[in-house]
C-alpha positions as protocol buffer text, in pm:
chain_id: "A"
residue {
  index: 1
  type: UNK
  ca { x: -867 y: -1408 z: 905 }
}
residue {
  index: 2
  type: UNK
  ca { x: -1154 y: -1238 z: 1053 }
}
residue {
  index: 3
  type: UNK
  ca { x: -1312 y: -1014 z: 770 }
}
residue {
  index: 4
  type: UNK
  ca { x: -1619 y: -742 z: 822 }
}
residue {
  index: 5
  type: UNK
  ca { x: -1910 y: -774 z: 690 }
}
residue {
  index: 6
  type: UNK
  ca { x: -1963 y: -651 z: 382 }
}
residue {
  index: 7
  type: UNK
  ca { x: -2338 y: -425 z: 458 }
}
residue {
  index: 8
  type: UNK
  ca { x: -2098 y: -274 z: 732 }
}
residue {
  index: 9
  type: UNK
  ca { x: -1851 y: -172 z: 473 }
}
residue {
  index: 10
  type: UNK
  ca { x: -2021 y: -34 z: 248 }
}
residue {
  index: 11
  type: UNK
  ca { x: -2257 y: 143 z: 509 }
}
residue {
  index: 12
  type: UNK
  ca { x: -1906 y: 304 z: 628 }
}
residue {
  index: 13
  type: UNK
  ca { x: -1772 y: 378 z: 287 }
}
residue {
  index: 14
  type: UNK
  ca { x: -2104 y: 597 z: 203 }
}
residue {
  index: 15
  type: UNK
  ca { x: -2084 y: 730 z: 518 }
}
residue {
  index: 16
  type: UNK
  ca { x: -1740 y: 845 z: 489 }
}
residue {
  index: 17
  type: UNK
  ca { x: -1744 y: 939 z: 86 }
}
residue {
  index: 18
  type: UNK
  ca { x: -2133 y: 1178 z: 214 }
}
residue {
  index: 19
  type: UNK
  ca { x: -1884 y: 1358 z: 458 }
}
residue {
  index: 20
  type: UNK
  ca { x: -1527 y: 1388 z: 249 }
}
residue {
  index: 21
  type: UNK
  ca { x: -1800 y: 1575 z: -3 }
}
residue {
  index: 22
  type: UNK
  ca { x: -1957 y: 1792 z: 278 }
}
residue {
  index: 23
  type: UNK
  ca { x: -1612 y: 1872 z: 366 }
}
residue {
  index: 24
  type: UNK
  ca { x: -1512 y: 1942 z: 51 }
}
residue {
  index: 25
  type: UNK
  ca { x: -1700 y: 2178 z: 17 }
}
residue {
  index: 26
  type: UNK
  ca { x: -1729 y: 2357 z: 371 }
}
residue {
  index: 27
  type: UNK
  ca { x: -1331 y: 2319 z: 452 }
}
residue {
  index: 28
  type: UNK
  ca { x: -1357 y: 2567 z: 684 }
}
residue {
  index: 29
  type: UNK
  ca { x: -1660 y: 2390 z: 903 }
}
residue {
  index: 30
  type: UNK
  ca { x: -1528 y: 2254 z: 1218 }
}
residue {
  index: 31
  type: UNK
  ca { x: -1809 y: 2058 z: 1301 }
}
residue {
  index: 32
  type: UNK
  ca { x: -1790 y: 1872 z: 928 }
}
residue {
  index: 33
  type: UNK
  ca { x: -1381 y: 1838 z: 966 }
}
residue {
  index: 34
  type: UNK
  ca { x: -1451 y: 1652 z: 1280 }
}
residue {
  index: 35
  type: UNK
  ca { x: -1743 y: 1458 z: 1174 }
}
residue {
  index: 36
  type: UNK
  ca { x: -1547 y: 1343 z: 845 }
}
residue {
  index: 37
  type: UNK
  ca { x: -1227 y: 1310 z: 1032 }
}
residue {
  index: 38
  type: UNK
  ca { x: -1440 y: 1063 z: 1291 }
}
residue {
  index: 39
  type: UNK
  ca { x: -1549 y: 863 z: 977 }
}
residue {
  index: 40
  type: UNK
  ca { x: -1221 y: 832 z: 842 }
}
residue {
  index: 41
  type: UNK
  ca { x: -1086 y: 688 z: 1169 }
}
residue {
  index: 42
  type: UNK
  ca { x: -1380 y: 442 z: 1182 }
}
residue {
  index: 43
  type: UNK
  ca { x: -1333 y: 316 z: 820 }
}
residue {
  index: 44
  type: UNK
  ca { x: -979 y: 243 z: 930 }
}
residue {
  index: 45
  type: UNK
  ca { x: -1027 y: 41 z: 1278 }
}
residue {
  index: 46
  type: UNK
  ca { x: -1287 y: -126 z: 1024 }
}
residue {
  index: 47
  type: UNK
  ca { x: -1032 y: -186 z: 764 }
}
residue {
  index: 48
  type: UNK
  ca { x: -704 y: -286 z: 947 }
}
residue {
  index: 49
  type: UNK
  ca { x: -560 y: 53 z: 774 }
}
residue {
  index: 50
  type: UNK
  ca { x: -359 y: 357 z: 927 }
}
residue {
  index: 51
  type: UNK
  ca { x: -469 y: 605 z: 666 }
}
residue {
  index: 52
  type: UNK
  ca { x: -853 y: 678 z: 588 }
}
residue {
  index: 53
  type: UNK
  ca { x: -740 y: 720 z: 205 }
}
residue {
  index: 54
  type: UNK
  ca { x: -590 y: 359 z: 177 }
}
residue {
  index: 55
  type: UNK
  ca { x: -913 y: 211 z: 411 }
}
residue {
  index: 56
  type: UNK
  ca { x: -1120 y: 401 z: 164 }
}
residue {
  index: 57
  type: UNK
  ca { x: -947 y: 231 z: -114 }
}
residue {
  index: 58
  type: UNK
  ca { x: -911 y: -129 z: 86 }
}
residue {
  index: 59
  type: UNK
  ca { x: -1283 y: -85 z: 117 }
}
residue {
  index: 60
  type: UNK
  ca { x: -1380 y: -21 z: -243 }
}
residue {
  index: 61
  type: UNK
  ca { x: -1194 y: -335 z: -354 }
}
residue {
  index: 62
  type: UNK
  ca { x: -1333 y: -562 z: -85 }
}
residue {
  index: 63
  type: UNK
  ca { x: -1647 y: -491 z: -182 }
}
residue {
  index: 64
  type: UNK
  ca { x: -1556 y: -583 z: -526 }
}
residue {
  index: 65
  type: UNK
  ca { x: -1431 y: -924 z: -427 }
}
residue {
  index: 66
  type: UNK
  ca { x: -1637 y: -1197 z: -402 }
}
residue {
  index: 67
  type: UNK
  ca { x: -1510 y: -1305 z: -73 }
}
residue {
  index: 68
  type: UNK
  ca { x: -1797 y: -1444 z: 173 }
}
residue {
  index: 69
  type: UNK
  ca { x: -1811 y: -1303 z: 538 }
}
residue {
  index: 70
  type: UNK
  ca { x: -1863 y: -1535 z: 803 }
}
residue {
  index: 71
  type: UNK
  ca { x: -2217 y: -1538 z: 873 }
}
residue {
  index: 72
  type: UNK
  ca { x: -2235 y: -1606 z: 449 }
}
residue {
  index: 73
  type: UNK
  ca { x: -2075 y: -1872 z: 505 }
}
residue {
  index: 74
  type: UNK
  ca { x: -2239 y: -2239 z: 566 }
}
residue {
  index: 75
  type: UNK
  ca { x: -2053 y: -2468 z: 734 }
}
residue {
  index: 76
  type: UNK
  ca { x: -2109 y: -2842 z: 629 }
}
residue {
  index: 77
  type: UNK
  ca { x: -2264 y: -3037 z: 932 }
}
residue {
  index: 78
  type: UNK
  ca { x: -2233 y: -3399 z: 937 }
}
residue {
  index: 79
  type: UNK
  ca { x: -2505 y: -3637 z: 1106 }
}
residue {
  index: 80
  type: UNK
  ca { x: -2400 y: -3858 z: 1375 }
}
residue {
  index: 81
  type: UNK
  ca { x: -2269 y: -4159 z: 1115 }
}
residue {
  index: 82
  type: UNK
  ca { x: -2030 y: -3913 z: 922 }
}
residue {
  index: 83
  type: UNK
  ca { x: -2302 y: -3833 z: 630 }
}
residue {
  index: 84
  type: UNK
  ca { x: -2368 y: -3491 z: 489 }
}
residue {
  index: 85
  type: UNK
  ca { x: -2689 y: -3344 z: 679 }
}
residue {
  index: 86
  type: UNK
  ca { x: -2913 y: -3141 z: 534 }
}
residue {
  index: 87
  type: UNK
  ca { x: -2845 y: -2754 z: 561 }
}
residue {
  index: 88
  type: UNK
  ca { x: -3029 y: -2683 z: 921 }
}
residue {
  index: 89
  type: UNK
  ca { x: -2999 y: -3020 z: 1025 }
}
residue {
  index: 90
  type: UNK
  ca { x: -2763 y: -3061 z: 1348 }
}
């Protein structure tokens, strides 16, 4: 499975929790509504979620997890003879 990275998440999770507050506490704010309402939709295409509350929630506990994104990941390279290479090493 194909999982975000985890600086993107949690840039998208701030983002979204800085406008729920502004929206909180300017419900009647079109421009804020929208704005949060954009960020909520984001966090979900992001998340794999239909709901900005549970993509919230599915991106608080991936962040938690100590799953590794792709590019954390290392793959182990063998040299030409089968032998583990050195990390870099083709």
């Amino acid at each position: 499975m194909l999982l975000p990275a985890k600086s993107e998440v949690a840039r998208k999770l701030r983002h979204y929790r800085a406008w729920e507050r502004s929206m909180l506490a300017s419900p009647a704010d079109v421009t804020v509504r929208t704005t949060f309402e954009d960020s909520g939709y984001t966090l979900c295409v992001l998340m794999g979620k239909r709901c900005a509350r549970e993509a919230a929630d599915a991106a608080e506990r991936y962040l938690r997890t100590n799953l590794l994104t792709p590019a954390q990941e290392r793959p182990e390279r063998l040299s030409p003879a089968g032998h583990r290479a050195p990390s870099g090493a083709a």
